[in-house]
VOFIGU-382491 format. One record per atom (N, C-alpha, C): residue in three letters; z, x, y. Coordinates in pm, whole numbers, padded with zeros to 5 digits, always signed. Last residue first. Layout:
// VOFIGU-382491
ALAZXY;...
This chain:
// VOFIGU-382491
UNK-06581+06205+14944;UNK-06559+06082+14864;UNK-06434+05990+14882;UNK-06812+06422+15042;UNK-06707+06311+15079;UNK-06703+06256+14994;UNK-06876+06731+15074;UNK-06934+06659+15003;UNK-06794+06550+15046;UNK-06818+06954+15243;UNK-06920+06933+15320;UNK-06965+06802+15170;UNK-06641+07154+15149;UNK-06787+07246+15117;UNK-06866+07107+15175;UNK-06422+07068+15227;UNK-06443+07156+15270;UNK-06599+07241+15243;UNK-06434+06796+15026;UNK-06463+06790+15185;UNK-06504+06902+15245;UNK-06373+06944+14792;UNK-06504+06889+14846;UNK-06530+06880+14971;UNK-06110+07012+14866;UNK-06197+07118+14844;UNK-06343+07033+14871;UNK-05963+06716+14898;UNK-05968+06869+15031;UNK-06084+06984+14976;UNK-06018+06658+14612;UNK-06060+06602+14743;UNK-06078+06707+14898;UNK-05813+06843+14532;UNK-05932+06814+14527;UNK-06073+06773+14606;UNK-05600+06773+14637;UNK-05638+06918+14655;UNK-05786+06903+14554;UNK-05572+06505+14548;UNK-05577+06502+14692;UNK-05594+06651+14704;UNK-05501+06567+14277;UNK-05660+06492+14277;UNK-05626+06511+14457;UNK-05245+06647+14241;UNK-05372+06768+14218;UNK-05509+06724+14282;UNK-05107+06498+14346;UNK-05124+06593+14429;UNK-05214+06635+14414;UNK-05177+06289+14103;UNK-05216+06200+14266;UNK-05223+06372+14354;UNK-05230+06212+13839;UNK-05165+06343+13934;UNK-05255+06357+14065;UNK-05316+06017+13694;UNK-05180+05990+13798;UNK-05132+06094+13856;UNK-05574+06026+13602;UNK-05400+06089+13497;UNK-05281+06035+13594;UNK-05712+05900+13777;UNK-05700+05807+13667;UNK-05610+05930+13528;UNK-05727+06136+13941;UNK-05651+06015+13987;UNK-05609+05941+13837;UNK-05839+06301+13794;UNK-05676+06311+13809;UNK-05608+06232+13859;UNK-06097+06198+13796;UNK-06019+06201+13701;UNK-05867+06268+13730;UNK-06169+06206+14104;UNK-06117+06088+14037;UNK-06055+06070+13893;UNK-06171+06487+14085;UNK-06032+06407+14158;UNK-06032+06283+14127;UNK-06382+06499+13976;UNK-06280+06593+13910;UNK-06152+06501+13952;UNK-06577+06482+14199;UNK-06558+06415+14022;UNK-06455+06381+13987;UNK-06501+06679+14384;UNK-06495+06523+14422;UNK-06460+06427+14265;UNK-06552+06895+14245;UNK-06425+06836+14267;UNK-06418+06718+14319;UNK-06849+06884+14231;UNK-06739+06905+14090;UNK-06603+06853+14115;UNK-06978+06848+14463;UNK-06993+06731+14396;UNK-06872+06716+14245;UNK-06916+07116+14520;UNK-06874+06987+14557;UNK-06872+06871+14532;UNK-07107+07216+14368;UNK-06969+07234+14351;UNK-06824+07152+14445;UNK-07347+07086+14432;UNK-07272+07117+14350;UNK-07155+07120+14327;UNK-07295+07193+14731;UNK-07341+07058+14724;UNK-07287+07049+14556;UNK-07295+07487+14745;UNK-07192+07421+14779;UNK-07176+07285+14784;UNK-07385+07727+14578;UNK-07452+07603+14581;UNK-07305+07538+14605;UNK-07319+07997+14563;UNK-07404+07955+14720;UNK-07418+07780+14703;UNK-07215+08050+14287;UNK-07104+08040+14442;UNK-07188+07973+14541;UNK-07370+07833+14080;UNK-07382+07951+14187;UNK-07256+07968+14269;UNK-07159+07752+13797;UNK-07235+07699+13951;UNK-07235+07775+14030;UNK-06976+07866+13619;UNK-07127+07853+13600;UNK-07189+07754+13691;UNK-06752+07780+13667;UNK-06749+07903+13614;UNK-06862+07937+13649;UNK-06710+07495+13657;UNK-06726+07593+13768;UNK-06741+07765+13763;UNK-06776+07446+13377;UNK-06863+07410+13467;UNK-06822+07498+13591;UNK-06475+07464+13327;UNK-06634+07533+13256;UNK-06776+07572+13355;UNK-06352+07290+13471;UNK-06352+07411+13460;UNK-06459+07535+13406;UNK-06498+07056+13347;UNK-06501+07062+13485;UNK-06457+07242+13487;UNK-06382+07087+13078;UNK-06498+07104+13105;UNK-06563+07112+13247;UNK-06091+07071+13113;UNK-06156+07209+13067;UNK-06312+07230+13084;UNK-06131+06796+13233;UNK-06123+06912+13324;UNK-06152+07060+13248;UNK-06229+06690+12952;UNK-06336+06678+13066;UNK-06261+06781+13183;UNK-05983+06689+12785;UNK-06114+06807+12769;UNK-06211+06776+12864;UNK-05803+06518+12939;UNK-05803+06639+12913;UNK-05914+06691+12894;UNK-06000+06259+12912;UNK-05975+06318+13050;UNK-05939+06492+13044;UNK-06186+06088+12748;UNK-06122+06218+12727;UNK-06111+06292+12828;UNK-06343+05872+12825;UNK-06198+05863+12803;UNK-06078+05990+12778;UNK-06597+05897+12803;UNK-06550+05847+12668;UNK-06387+05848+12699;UNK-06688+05962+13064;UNK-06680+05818+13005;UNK-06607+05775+12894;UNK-06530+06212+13047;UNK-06508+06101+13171;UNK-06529+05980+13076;UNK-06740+06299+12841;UNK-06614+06289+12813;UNK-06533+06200+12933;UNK-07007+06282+13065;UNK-06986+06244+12996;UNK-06820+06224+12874;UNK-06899+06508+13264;UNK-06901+06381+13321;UNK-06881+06282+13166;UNK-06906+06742+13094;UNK-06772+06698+13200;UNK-06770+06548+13197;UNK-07138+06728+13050;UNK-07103+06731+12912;UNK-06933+06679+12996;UNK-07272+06753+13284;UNK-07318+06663+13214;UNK-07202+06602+13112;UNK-07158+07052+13339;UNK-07195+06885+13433;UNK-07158+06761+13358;UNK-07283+07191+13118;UNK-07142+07159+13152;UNK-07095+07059+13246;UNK-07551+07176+13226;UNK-07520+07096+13075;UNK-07368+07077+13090;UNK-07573+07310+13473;UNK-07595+07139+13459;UNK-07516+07073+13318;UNK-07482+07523+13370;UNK-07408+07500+13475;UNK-07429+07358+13483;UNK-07752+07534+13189;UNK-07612+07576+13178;UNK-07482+07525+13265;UNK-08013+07582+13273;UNK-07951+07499+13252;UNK-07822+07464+13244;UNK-08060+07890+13310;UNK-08067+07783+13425;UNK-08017+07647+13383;UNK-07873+07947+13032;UNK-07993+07950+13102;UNK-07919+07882+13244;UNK-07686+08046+12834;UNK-07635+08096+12938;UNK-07835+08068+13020;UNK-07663+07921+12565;UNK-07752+08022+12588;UNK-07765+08064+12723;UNK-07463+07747+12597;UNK-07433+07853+12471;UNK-07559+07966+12565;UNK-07499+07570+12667;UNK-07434+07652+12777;UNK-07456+07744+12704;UNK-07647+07406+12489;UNK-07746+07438+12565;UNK-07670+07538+12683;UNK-07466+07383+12285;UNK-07557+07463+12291;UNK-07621+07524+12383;UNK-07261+07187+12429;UNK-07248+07305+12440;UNK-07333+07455+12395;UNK-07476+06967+12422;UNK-07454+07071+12557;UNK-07370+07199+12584;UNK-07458+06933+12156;UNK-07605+06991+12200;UNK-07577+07040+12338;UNK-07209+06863+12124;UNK-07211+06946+12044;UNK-07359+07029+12116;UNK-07229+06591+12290;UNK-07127+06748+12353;UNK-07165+06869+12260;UNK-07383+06449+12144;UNK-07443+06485+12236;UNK-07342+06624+12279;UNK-07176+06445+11930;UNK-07353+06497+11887;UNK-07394+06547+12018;UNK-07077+06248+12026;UNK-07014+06341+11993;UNK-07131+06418+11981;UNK-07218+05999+12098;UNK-07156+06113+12177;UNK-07118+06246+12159;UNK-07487+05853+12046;UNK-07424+05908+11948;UNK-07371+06035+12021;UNK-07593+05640+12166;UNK-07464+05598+12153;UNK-07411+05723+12057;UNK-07881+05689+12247;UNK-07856+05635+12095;UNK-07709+05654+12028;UNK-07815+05839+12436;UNK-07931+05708+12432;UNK-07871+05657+12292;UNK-07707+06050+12375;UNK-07669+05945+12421;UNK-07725+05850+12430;UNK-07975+06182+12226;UNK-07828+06115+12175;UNK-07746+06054+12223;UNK-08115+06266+12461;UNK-08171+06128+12338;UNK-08057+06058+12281;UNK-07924+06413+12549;UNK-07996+06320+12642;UNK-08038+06180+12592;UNK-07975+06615+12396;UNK-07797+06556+12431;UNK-07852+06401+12481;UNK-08218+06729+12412;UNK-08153+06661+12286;UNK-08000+06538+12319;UNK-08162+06801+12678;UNK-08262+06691+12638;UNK-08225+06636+12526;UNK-08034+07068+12587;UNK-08010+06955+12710;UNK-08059+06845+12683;UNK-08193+07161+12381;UNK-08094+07120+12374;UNK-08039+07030+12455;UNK-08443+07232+12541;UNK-08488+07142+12450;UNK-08283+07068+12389;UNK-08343+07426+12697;UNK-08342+07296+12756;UNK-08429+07198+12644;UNK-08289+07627+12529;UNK-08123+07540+12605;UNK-08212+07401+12623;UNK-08335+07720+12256;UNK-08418+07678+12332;UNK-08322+07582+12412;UNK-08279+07877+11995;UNK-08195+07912+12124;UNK-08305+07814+12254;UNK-08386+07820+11809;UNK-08279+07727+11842;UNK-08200+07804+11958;UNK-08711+07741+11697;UNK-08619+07824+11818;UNK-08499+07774+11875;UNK-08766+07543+11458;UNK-08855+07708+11539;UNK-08759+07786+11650;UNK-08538+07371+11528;UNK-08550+07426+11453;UNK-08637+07558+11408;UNK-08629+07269+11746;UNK-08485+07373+11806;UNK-08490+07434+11643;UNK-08864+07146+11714;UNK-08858+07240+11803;UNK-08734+07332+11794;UNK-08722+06979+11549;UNK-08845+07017+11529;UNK-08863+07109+11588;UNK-08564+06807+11713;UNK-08494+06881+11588;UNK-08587+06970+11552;UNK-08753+06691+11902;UNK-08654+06801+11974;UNK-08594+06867+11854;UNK-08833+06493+11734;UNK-08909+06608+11798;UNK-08824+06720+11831;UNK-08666+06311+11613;UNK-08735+06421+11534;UNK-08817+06572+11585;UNK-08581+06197+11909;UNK-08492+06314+11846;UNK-08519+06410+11724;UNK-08811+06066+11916;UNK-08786+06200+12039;UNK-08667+06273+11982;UNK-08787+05898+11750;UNK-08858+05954+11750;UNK-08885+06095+11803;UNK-08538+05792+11831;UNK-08495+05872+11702;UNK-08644+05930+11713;UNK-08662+05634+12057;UNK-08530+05722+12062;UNK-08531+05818+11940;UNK-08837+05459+11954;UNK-08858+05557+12049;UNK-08749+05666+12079;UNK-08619+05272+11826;UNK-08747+05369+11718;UNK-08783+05471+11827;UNK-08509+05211+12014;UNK-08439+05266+11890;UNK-08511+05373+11855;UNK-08682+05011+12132;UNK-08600+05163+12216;UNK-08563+05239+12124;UNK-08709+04839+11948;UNK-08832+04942+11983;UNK-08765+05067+12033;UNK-08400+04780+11979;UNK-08471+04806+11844;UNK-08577+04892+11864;UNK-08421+04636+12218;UNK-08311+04769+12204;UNK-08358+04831+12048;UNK-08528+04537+12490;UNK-08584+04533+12348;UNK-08539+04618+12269;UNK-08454+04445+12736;UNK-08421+04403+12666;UNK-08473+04425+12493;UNK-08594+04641+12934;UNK-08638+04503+12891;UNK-08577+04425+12786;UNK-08436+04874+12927;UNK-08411+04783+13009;UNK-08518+04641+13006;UNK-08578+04954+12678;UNK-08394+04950+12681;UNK-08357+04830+12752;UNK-08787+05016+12769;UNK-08771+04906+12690;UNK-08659+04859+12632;UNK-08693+05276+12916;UNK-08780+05124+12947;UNK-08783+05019+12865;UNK-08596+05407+12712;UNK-08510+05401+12837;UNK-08560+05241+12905;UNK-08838+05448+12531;UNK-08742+05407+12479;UNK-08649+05365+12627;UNK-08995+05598+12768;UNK-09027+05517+12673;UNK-08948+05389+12606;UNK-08848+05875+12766;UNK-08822+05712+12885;UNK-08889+05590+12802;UNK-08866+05970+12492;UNK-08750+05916+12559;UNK-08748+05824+12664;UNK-09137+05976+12450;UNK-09043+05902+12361;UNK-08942+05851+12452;UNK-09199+06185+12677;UNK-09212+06066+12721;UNK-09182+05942+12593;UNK-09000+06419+12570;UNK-08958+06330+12680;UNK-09027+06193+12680;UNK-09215+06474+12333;UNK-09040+06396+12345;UNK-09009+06313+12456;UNK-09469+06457+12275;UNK-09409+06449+12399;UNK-09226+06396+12376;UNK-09656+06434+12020;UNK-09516+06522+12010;UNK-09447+06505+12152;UNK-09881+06268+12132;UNK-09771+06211+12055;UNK-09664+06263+12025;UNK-10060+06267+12324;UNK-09977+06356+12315;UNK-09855+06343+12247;UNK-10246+06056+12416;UNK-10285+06167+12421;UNK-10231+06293+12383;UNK-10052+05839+12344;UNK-10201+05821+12286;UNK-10261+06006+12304;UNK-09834+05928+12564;UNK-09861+05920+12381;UNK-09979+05927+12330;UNK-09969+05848+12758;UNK-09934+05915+12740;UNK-09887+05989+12639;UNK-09998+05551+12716;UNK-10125+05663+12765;UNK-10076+05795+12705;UNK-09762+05498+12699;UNK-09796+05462+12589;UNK-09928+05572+12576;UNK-09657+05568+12940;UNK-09611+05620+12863;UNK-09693+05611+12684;UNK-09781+05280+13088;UNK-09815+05471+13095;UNK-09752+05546+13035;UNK-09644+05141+12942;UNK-09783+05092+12920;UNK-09803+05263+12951;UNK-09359+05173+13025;UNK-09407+05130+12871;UNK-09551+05154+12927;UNK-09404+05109+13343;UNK-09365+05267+13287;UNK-09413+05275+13126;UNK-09467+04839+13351;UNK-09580+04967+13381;UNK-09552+05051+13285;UNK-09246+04721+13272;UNK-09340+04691+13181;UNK-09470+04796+13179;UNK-09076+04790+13455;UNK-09048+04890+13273;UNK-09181+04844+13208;UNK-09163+04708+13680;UNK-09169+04847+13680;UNK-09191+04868+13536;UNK-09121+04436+13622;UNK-09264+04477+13651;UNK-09279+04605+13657;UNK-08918+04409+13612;UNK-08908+04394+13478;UNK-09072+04448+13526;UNK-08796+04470+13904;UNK-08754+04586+13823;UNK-08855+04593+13673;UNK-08942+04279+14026;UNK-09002+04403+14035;UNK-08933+04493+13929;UNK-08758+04064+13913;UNK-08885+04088+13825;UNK-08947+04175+13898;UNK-08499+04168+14053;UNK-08556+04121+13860;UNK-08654+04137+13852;UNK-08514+04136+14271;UNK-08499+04292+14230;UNK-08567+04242+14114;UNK-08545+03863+14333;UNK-08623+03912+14323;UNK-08693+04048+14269;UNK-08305+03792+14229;UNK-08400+03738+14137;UNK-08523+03833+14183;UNK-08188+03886+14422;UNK-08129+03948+14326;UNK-08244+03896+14210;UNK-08230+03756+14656;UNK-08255+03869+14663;UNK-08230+03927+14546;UNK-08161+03493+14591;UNK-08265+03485+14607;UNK-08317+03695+14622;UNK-07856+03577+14599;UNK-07932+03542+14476;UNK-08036+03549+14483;UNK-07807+03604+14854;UNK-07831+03740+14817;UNK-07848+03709+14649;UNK-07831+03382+14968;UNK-07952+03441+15000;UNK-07918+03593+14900;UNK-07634+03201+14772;UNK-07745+03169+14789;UNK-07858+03252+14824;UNK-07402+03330+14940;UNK-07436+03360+14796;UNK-07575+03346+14770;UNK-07349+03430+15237;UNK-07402+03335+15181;UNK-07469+03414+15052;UNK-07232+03651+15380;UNK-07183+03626+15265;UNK-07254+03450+15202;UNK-07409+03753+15616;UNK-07427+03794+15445;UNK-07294+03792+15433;UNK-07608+03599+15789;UNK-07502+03556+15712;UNK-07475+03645+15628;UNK-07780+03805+15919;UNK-07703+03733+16009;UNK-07576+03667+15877;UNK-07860+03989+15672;UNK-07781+04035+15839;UNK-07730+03910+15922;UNK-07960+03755+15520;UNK-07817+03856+15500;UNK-07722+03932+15621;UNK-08176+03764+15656;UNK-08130+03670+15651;UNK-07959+03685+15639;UNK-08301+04061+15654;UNK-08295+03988+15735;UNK-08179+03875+15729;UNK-08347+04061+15347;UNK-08239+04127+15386;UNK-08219+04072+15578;UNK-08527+03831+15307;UNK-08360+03825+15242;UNK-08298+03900+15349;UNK-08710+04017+15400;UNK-08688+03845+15502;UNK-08555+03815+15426;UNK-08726+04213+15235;UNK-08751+04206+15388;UNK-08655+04118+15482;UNK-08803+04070+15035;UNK-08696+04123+15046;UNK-08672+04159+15131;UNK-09099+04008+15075;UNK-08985+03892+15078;UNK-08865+03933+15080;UNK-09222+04246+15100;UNK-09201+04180+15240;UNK-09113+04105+15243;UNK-09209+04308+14790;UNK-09127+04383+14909;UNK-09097+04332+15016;UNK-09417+04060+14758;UNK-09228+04117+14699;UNK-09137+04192+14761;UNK-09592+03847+14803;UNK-09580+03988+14872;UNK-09414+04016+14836;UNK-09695+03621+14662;UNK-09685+03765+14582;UNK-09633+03874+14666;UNK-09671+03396+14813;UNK-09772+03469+14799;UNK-09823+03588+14744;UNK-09438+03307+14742;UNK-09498+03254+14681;UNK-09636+03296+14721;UNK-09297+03528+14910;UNK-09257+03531+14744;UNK-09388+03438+14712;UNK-09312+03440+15120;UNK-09417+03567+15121;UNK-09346+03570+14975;UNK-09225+03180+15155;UNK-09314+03217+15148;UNK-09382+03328+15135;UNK-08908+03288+15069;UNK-09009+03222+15007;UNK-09124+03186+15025;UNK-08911+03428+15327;UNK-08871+03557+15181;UNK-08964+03422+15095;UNK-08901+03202+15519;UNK-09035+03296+15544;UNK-09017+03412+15408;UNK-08696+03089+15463;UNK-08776+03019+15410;UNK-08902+03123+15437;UNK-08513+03322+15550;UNK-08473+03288+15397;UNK-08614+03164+15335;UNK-08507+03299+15836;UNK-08566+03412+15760;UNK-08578+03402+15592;UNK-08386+03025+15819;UNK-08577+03055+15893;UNK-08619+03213+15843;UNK-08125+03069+15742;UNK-08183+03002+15706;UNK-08366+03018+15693;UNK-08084+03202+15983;UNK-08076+03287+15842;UNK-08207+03221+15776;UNK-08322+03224+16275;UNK-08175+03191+16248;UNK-08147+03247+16050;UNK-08502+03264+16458;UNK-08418+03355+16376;UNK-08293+03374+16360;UNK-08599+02954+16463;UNK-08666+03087+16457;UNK-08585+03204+16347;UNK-08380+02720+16383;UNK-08397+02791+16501;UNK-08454+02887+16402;UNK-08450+02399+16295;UNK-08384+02560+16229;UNK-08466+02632+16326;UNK-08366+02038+16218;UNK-08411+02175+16298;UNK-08330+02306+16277;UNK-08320+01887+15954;UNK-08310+01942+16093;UNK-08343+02045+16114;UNK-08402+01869+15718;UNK-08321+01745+15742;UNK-08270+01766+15884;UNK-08587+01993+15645;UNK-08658+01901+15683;UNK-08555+01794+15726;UNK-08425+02198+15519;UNK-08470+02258+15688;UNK-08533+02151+15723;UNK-08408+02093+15337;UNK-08303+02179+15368;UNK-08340+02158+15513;UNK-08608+02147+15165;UNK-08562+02030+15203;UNK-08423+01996+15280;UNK-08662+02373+15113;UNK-08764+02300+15224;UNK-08695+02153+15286;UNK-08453+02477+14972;UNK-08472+02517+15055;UNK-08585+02431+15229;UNK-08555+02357+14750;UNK-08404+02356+14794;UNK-08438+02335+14966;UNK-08779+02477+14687;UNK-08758+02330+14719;UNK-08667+02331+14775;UNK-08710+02743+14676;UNK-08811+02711+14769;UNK-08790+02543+14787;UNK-08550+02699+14396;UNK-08452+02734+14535;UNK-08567+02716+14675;UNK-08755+02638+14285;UNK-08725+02548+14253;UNK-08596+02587+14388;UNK-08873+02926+14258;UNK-08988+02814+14322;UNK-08906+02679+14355;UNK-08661+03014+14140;UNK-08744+03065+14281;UNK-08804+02949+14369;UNK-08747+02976+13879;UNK-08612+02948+13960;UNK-08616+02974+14093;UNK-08981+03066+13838;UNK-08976+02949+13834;UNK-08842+02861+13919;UNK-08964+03356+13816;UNK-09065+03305+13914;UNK-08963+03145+13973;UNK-08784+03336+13587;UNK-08729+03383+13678;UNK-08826+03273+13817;UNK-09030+03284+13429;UNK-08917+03177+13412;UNK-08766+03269+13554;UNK-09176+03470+13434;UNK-09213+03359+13472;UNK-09067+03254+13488;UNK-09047+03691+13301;UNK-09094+03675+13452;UNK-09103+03543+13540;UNK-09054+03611+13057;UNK-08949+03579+13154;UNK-08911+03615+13255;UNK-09340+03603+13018;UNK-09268+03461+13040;UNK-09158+03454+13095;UNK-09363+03861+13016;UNK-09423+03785+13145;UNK-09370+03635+13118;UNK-09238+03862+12765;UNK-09164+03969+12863;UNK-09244+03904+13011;UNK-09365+03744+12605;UNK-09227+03721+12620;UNK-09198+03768+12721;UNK-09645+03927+12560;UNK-09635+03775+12660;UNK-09478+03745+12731;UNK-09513+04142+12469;UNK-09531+04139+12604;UNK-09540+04036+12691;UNK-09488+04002+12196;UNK-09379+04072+12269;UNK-09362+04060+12444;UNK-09720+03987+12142;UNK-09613+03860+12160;UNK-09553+03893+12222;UNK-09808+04227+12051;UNK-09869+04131+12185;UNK-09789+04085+12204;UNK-09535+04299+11864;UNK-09634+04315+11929;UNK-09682+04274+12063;UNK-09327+04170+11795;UNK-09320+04280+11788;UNK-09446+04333+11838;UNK-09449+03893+11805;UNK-09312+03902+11830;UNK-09257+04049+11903;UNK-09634+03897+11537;UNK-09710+03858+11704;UNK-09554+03936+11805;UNK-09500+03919+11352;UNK-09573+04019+11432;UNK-09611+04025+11564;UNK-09398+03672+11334;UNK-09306+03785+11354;UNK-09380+03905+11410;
């Protein structure tokens, strides 16, 4: 069990690298035997799809996505090549969280109150599938940030951040309560936290209080920042789409467009 939670852990995590690898290697057969039953023109899909498996079975990852996306341009709706492209995102992605964990860990070692780096920390091992460690990395970064707002609770962007952990850790309501802190103190943050705190109610379904909060929010976005505030009504209109007030969300839409944001 230790081993599991530990070392073990990581082996697990290159095994199911490996076991991705492996499906690869076994579409490379496919594949060879494929092209040995006739001729395959140069740059044809197929001939770009066996050159992604050779530069896969030489480690070159990016180049092989290369030769997918190639292949895709001439066929792309063959399932087959945009699987071979999808296995491959996999294990650069599982090769990224496994870095980010390891430099974060550095990063700890030298600085163990670091909230933030608790938090990606936890975010990375989210996406490895290890939702328990993430856990502990999560509530860790939330002792911190309680720690801090407790010396200074007017501290917005330790609040922002707080919201941040708490969604991580599915705990919503908590999170609106920390962004309205963090408007509370009228920082540079402010105009984002109402963002945030908009978008988030979106997810939970609470369309009413997400335009009071879209409203909020425009209150507190520079007039000059027209990317912003464009980005507010574009939002905004898909939630009036999903009320069915089809006029309001198309005078929406017209306002984004007009500051130069499309949707």
């Amino acid at each position: 069990m230790d081993r599991i939670r530990g070392v073990g852990k990581i082996e697990l995590d290159l095994m199911a690298s490996a076991r991705i690898a492996a499906v690869i290697a076994a579409l490379v057969a496919l594949c060879i035997c494929a092209l040995a039953e006739g001729d395959v023109e140069d740059d044809s899909a197929d001939s770009w799809r066996e050159k992604g498996h050779g530069l896969f079975s030489n480690g070159s990852m990016e180049e092989a996505l290369q030769a997918y996306d190639e292949a895709l341009k001439i066929d792309p709706e063959n399932a087959t090549f945009w699987l071979d492209k999808s296995l491959i995102h996999d294990i650069l992605a599982r090769r990224s969280r496994l870095k980010a964990v390891a430099l974060f860990d550095e990063d700890l070692a030298e600085n163990p109150e670091d909230a933030r780096s608790w938090w990606g920390r936890g975010v990375a091992l989210f996406g490895l599938e290890r939702p328990e460690e993430a856990e502990e990395s999560w509530e860790r970064a939330l002792e911190i940030y309680d720690e801090t707002l407790e010396s200074d609770p007017e501290d917005a962007e330790a609040w922002f951040e707080k919201a941040e952990v708490l969604i991580s850790l599915g705990r919503n309501g908590e999170a609106i309560e920390a962004y309205d802190r963090a408007i509370e103190q009228n920082s540079t943050r402010s105009a984002e936290a109402a963002m945030a705190k908009a978008n988030l109610l979106v997810e939970m379904g609470l369309y009413d209080e997400s335009l009071e909060a879209f409203d909020e929010a425009q209150e507190l976005i520079p007039p000059d920042d027209d990317q912003a505030m464009g980005r507010l009504w574009g939002t905004k209109a898909g939630v009036l789409r999903q009320m069915n007030l089809t006029e309001e969300a198309e005078a929406a839409v017209a306002k984004a467009a007009e500051l130069g944001v499309g949707f």
